[in-house]
N, C-alpha and C positions, 0 to 999 in steps of 0.2 A: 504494500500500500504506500504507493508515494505521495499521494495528496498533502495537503498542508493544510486546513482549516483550523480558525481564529474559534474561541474561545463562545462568540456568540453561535459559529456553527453549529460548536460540540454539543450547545446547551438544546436549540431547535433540534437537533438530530435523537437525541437520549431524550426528548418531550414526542416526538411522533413514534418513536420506538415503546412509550409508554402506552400512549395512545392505540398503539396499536396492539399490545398484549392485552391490556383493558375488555379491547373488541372480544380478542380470541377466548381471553377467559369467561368470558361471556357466553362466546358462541359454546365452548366444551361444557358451560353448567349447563344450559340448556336442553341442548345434546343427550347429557347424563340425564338429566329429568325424564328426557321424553323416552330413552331409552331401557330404565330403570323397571320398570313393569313385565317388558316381552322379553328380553336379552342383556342377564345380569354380567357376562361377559364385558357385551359393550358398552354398557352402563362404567364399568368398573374404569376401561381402558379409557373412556371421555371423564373421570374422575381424576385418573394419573394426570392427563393431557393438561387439563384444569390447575392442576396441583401446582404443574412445570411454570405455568402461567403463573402462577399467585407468587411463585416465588422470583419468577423475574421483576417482578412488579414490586415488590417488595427491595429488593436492589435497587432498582430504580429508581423507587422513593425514598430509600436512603442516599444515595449519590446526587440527586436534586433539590430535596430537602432533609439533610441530615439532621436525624434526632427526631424526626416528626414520628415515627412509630418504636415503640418500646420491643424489648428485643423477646419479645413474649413467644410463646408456641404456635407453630404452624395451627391454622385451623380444621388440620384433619378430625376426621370423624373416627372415635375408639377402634382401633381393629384396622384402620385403611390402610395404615402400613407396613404392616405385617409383621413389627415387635410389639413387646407386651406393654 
């Protein structure tokens, strides 16, 4: 990568990158909801997918706004990942 961008690039670029995992975690709960009834399989897999999402997002908001979230526990559900 040879580019060179300024500092307000870096900040637009890591804000649409935000933006954009936002969308997808969105789109994977949804996904999982609708899924969740007929095919716990695919249910589970748009749960991971979701997860991957929440935790990008979470970086994100700390490198953008550092400090704004407490370094508390992922929001998995009991059992979703697979320790006790």
């Amino acid at each position: 990568m040879t580019d060179v961008v300024d500092a307000d690039e870096l900040l637009r670029r890591m804000q649409r990158s935000r933006t954009c995992a936002t969308q997808e975690l969105r789109t994977w709960r949804a996904r999982g909801e609708e899924l969740r009834s007929h095919d716990p399989g695919a249910a589970r897999e748009a749960e991971m997918r979701g997860l991957a999402y929440e935790v990008v997002l979470r970086v994100l908001d700390e490198i953008l706004k550092p400090g704004s979230h407490a370094m508390d526990a992922p929001s998995v559900q009991s059992g979703a990942g697979g320790s006790p």
